[in-house]
N, C-alpha and C positions, 0 to 999 in steps of 0.2 A: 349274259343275263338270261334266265327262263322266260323262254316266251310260253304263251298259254297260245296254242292254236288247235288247230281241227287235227290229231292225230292221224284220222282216216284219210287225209290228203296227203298226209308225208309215207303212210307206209303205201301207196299206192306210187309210189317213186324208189320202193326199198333197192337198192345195190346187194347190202348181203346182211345178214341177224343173225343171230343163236340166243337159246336160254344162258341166262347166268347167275348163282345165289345171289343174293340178295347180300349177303357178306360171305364171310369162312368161317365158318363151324368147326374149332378145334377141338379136338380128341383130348382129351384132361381125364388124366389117373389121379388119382386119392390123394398122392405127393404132392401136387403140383396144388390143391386147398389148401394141405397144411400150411406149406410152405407161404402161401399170400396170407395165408392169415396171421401165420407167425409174422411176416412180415408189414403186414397192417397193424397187427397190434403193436407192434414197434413203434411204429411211426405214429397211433395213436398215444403212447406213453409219450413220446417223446414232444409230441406239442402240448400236452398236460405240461409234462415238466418246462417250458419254454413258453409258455402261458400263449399258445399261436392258435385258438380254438376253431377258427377257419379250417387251418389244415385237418385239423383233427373232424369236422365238419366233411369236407371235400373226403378224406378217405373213408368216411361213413358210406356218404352218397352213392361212391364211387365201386365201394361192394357189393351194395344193394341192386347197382345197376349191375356188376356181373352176375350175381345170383338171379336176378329175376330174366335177364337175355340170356343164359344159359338154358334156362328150359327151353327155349324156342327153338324151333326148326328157322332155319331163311328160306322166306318166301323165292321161289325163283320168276324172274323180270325176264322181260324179254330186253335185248341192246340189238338196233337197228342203225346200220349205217345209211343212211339216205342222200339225194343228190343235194339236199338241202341243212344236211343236217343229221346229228346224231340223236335218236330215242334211247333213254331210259326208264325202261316200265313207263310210267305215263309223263313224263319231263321229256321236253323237247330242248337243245340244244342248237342253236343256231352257230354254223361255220362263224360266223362276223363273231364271235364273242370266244372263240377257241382260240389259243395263239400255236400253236402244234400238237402234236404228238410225237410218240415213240412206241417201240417194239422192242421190247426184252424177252429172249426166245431163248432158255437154256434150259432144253429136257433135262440134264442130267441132273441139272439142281433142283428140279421141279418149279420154274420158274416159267412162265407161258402168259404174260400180260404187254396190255397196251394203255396206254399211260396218253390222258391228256392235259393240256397244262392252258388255264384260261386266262385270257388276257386281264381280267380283275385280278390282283394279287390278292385277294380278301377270300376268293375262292378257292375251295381247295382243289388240288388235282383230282381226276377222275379217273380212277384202276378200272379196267375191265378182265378179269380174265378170261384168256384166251382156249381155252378147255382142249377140246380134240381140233377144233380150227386150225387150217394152215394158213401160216401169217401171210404169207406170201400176195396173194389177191386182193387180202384185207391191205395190206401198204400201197399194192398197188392204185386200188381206188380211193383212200386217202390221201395220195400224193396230189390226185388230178383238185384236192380243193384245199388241204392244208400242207404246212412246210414243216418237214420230219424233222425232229431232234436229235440230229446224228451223235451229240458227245453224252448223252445218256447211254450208258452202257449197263449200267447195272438195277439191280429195283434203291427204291428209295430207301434210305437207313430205316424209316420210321414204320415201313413193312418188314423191312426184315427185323429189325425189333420185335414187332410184333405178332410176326411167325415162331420167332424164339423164343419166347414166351409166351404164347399161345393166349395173346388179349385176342 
């Protein structure tokens, strides 16, 4: 659960931080429009034809929103490891509501994140990437408060999804 506290008392305890976007900013060539739009219009045809005007509703919304978060830059947050706790930009994360983490470390794939998984199933995971960081020190002092996810080996399908096609 976010707790709302005094910020300036948790990073007065920081362990170790770096900047990180705010999201990934994919790189999209001209194909890669066509192609969602060909393929939205698709899918917009095909709930006309199947009288499903929700869906055809939802893939409206749903362009709109890539067009319009497309022009943006991601703001870049700062993520503070703390003895109490993890900061995101200004969200504080209490240990008691984290149920682990993990460390997926593979330069060659371009792969460099740490992954936390919160004891609310309602919540989603929290990706940080890992940027020029060495994981090493960063597990180290997460071990001393949470319990490592050793059978996560890989990133979650729903990133890499979403790297491979560049949502």
């Amino acid at each position: 659960m976010l707790e709302k506290q005094n910020l300036s008392d948790k990073l007065s305890k920081k362990i170790i931080g770096w900047s990180i976007p705010e999201y990934d900013k994919h790189e999209r060539k001209k194909h890669w429009y066509i192609i969602s739009a060909s393929v939205g219009l698709i899918f917009i045809i095909y709930s006309f034809f199947s009288g499903n005007f929700l869906f055809a509703a939802i893939i409206i919304i749903g362009a709109l929103v890539i067009i319009i978060h497309d022009g943006r830059e991601p703001m870049i947050i700062n993520f503070v490891i703390t003895d109490e706790g993890l900061i995101v930009g200004k969200n504080f994360y209490d240990y008691d509501v984290i149920k682990d983490f993990s460390i997926i470390y593979k330069p060659r794939e371009n792969i460099k994140n740490l992954y936390f998984e919160f004891k609310n199933v309602i919540k989603p995971r929290l990706s940080i990437p890992l940027g020029s960081m060495n994981p090493l020190p960063i597990r180290e002092n997460l071990l001393k408060y949470l319990p490592e996810d050793l059978e996560r080996t890989d990133q979650p399908l729903s990133e890499a999804l979403a790297k491979m096609f560049k949502l």
